[in-house]
C-alpha positions in Angstrom: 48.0 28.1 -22.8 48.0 31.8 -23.4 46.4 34.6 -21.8 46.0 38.8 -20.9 45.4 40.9 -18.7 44.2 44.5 -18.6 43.9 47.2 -15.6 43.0 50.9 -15.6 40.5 53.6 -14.4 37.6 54.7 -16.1 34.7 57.8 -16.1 31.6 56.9 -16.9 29.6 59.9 -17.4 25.8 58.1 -17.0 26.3 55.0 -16.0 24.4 51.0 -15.8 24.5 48.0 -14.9 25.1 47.1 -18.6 24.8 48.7 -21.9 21.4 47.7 -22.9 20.0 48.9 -18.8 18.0 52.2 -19.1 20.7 54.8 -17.7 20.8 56.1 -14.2 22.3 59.6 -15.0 24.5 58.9 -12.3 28.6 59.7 -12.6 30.9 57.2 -11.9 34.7 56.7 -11.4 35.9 52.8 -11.5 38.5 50.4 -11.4 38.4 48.3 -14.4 40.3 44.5 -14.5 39.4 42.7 -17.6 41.6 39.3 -18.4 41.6 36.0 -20.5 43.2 32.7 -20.4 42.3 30.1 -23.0 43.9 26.5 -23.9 44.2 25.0 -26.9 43.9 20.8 -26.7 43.4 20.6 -30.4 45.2 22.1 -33.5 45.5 21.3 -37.1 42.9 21.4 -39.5 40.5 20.8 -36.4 40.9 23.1 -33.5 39.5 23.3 -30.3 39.8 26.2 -27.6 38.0 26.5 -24.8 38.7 29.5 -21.9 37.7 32.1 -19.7 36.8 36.2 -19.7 36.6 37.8 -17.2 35.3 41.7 -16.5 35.6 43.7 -13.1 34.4 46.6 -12.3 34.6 48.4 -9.1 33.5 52.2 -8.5 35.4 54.6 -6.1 32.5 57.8 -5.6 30.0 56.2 -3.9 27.3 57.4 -5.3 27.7 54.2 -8.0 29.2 51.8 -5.4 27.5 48.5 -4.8 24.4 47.8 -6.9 26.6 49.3 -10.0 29.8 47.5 -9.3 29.3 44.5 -12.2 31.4 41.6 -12.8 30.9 39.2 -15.7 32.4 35.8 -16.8 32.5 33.8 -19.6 33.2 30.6 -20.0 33.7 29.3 -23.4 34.5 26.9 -25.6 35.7 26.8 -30.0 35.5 24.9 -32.5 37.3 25.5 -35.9 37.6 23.3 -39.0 40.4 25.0 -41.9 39.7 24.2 -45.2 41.8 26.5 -46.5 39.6 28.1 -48.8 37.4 28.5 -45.9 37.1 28.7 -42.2 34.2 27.7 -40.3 34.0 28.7 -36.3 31.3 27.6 -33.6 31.4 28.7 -30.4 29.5 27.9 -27.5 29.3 30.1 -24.8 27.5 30.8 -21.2 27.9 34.0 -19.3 27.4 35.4 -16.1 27.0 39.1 -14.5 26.9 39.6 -11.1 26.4 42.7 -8.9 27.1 43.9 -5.6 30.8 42.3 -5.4 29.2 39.4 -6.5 26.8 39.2 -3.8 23.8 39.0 -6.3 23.5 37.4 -9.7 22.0 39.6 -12.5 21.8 37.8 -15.4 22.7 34.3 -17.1 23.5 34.8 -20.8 23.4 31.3 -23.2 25.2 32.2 -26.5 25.6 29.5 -29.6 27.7 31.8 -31.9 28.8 30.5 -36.1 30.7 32.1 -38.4 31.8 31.1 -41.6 35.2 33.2 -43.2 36.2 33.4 -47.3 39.5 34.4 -47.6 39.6 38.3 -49.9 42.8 39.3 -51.0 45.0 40.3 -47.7 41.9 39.8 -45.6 38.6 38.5 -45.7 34.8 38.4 -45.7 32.5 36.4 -43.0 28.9 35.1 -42.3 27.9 35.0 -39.2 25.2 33.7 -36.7 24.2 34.2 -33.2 21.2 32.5 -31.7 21.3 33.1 -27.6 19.1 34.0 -24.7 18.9 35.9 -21.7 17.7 35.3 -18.2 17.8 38.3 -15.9 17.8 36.9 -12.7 17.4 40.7 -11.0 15.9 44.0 -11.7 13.5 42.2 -13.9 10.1 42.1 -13.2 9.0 38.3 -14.4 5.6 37.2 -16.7 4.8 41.1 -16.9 5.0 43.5 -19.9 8.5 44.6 -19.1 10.1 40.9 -18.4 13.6 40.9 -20.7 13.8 37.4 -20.5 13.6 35.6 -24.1 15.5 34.4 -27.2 18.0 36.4 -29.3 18.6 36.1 -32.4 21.1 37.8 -35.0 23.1 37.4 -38.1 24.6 39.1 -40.7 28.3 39.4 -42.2 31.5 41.4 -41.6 34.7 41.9 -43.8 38.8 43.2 -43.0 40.8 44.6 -46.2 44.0 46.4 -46.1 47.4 45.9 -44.8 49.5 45.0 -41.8 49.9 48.6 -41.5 46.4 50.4 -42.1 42.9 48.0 -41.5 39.6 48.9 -42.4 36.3 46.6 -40.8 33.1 46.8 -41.3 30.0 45.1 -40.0 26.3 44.7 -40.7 23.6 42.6 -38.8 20.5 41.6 -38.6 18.9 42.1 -34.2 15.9 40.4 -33.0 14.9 40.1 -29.5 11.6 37.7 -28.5 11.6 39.2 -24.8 8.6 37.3 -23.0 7.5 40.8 -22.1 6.5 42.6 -25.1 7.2 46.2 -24.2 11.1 44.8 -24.5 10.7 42.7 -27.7 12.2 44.4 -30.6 14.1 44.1 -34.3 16.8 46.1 -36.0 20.2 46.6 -37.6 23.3 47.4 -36.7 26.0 48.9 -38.7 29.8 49.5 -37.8 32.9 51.2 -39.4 36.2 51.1 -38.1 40.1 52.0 -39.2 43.3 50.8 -37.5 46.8 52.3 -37.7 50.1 50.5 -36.8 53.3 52.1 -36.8 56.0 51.2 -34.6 55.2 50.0 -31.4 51.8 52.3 -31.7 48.4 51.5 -32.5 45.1 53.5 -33.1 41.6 52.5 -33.7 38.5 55.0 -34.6 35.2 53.6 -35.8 31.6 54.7 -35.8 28.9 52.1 -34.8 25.1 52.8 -35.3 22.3 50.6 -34.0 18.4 51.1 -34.7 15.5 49.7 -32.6 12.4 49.1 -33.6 10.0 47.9 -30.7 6.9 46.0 -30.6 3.7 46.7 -28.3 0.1 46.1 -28.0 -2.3 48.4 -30.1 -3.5 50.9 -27.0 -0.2 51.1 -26.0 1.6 52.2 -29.1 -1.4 54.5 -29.5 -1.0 56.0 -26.0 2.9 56.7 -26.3 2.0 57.7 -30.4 5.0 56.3 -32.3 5.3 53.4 -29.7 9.5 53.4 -29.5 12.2 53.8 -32.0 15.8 53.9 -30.8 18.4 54.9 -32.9 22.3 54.8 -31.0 25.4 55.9 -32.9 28.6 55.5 -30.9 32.2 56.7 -32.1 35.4 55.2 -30.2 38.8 56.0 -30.4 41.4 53.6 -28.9 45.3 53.8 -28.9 47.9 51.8 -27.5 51.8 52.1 -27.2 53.7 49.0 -26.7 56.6 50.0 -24.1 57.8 46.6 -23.3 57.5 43.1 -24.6 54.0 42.0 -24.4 52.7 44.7 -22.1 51.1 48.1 -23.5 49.5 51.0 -21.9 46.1 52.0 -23.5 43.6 54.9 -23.7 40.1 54.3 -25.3 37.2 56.6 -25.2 33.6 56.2 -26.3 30.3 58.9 -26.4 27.0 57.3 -27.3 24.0 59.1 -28.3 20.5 57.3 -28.0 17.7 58.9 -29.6 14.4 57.4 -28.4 10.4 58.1 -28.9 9.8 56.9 -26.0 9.0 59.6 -23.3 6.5 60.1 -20.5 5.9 63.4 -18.3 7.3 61.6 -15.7 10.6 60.6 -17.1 11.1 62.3 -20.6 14.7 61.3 -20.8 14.5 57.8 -19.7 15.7 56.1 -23.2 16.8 58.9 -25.0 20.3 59.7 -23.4 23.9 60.5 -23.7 27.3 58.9 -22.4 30.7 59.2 -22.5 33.1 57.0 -21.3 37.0 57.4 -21.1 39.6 54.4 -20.0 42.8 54.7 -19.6 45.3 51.6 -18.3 47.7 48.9 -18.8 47.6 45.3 -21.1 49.7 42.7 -20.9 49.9 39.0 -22.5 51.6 35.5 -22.9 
């Protein structure tokens, strides 16, 4: 059995329910408790995990108390066959968010998650596959034109090169949502860059990740809001940690998103296209 925890305090300069939720442009200030713990009945050649992640959040201004105060679990389970030359990984994996101290359920997230991993020189290159789906079970307005329930679907392929002291990832994927409401169905790529440092008992992460939307309506509507919408969202991040006992690290991460959007309406002209910044700062542990 093994497991880790993590607590800290984070600003949130705009914050939602979850990434993907329109933002409130509301500030918040929270208590963050994010943790693991996984078994492992099988290993060899074939391995099997299966475990549990779990995310609290809990704001202190209360201005983003209660319906904002999320908490998601995950319970999961792996299965992994070594061939040496390759690696292939399925997981299966069913998730849950819940709001108002977990008074309400928000959303029930079915995830069925393959990836297959050649070996490259110190690191390696992967395929990968995602075919889930979402049921909001709040906040959604059902069998309408803005109901986010629905299929989705994406795939693409990642590669690590480098050393055990400087890292270099990168990611591209294919994104399509089949929303049953099609003002929320869309396709699109996303792209991600990131570098890790060790030295010592230090770490430090920095990467760039961009995503782009393209979403689908009906004819009148796409003519009535011109473009219909586009999102594009880059995000840097930063992330260091410095061991300062066995097993347990303190951490400071730090992310700013910027979402450029076409869609706008004289009543809310910012709604999609926002900023946020985010900045954590805490302690890890594991065993």
């Amino acid at each position: 059995m093994t497991g880790w925890v993590a607590s800290g305090v984070a600003i949130d300069s705009n914050i939602s329910i979850l990434p993907d939720d329109a933002p409130t442009h509301i500030q918040g200030v929270r208590m963050v408790l994010n943790s693991s713990l996984a078994l492992h009945p099988l290993r060899g050649p074939l391995s099997i995990d299966t475990g549990l992640l779990l995310r609290m959040n809990k704001h202190l201004n209360s201005e983003a108390m209660g319906p904002y105060d999320a908490s998601t679990g995950t319970v999961y389970t792996s299965f992994a066959v070594d061939l040496n030359l390759v690696k292939l990984n399925s997981v299966l994996s069913i998730t849950k968010t819940y709001i108002n101290d977990f008074r309400r359920e928000y959303l029930q997230a079915l995830d069925l998650q393959t990836n297959l991993q050649v070996p490259l020189g110190s690191g390696y290159i992967s395929v990968f596959g995602n075919l889930g789906r979402r049921d909001f079970r709040a906040g959604n307005p059902e069998a309408s034109i803005s109901d986010r329930d629905g299929p989705l679907l994406n795939g693409g392929f990642a590669w690590l090169g480098g050393t055990s002291v400087f890292s270099i990832t990168g990611k591209m994927s294919y994104v399509q949502k089949l929303a049953q409401g099609q003002d929320f169905r869309y396709k699109g790529g996303n792209i991600s860059l990131s570098s890790t440092l060790k030295l010592s008992n230090t770490s430090a992460t920095v990467g760039l990740e961009n995503e782009l939307r393209i979403y689908r309506y009906d004819t009148f509507r796409e003519v009535a809001f011109q473009h219909g919408r586009v999102d594009n969202r880059t995000t840097p991040f930063a992330k260091l940690t410095i061991q300062i006992a066995d097993n347990i690290n303190t951490y400071g991460a730090c992310t700013y998103t910027k979402n450029y959007s076409t869609w706008a309406t004289d009543v809310s002209p910012d709604n999609f296209a926002y900023q946020r910044s985010i900045g954590e700062v805490g302690i890890e542990g594991q065993w």
